[in-house]
C-alpha positions in Angstrom: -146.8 -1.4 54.9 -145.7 0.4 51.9 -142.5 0.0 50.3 -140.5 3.1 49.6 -139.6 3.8 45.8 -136.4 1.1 44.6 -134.4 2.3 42.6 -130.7 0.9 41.4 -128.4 4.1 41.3 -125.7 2.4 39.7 -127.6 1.8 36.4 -127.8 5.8 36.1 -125.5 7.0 32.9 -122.8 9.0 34.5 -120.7 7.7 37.0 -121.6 6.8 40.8 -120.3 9.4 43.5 -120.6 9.0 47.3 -124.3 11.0 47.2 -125.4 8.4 45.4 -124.3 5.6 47.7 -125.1 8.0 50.5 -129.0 7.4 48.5 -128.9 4.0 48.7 -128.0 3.4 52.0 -130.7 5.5 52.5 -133.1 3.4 50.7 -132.2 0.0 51.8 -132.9 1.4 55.7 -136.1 2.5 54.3 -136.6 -1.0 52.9 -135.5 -2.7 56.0 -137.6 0.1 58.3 -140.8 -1.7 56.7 -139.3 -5.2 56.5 -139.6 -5.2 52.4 -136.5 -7.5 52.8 -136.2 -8.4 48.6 -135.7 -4.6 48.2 -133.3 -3.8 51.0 -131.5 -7.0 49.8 -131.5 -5.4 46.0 -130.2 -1.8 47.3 -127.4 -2.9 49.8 -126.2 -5.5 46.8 -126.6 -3.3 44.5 -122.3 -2.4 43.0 -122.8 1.2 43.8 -122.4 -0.3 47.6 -119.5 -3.0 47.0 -116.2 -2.6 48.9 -113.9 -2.8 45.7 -116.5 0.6 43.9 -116.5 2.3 46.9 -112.8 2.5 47.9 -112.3 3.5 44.4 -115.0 6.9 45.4 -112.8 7.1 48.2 -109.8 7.1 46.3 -111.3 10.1 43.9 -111.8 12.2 47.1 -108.6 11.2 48.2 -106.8 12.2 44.8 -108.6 15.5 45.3 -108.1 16.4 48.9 -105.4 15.6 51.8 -106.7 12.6 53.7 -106.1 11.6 57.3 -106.0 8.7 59.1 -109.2 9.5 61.1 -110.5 9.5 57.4 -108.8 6.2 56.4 -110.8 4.4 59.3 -113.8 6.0 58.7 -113.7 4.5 54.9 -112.9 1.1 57.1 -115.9 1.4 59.6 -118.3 2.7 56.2 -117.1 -0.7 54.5 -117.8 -2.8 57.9 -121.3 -1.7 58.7 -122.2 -1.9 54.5 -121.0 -5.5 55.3 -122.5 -6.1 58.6 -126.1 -5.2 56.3 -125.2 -7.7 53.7 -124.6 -9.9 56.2 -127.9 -9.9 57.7 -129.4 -9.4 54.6 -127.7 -12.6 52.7 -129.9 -15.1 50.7 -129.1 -17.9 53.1 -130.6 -15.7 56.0 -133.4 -13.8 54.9 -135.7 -17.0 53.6 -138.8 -15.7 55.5 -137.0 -15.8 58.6 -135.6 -11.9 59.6 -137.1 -10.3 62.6 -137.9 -6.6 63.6 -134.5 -7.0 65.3 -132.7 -8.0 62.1 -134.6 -5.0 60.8 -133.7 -2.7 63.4 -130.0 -4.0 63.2 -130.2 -2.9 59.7 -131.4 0.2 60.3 -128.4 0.7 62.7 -125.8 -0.4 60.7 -127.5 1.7 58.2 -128.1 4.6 59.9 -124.2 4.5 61.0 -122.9 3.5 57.3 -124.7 6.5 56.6 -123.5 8.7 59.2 -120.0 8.0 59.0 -120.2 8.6 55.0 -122.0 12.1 55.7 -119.2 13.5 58.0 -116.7 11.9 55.5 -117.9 13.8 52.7 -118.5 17.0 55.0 
């Protein structure tokens, strides 16, 4: 199986937005989708994804626009399936021994992290 392209978006020079976290959920379900388990590990670890950068993105959008409290528990569920991934994805779990259904967890949590963060940003 082929692994898709890795790349770290938070080493880019300007500063990370939600796209680009949006991107690398994106990637590490790709990862996970093929069970190259290193790189999904790398991409949902990566600081871009971390709870304390990411409530600071949402804090820019929220300094910019009126939130809601639908909005303030979407930020909440985004946070809890990044860390649901993580999770799965630890060191201590992923010594040789994740499944396709830790994979297609991921891909869930993943597919919902991302989700969630699309209609956010809509």
């Amino acid at each position: 199986a082929k692994t898709p392209n890795k790349k770290s978006l938070s080493s880019s020079t300007s500063s990370p937005t939600l796209e680009d976290a949006l991107d690398q959920i994106d990637l590490a379900v790709q990862a996970s989708s093929v069970q190259a388990w290193d790189d999904a590990s790398d991409l949902v670890f990566d600081e871009i994804l971390n709870e304390s950068n990411l409530s600071q993105l949402f804090a820019k959008v929220a300094a910019d626009t009126t939130t809601t409290s639908q909005e303030d528990t979407t930020e909440k569920k985004i946070l809890e399936y990044i860390q649901s991934m993580r999770e799965i994805l630890s060191p201590g779990n992923r010594n040789g021994k994740l499944s396709t259904e830790d994979a297609m967890a991921i891909m869930r949590y993943g597919t919902n992290a991302r989700t969630a963060l699309k209609e956010y940003m809509d």
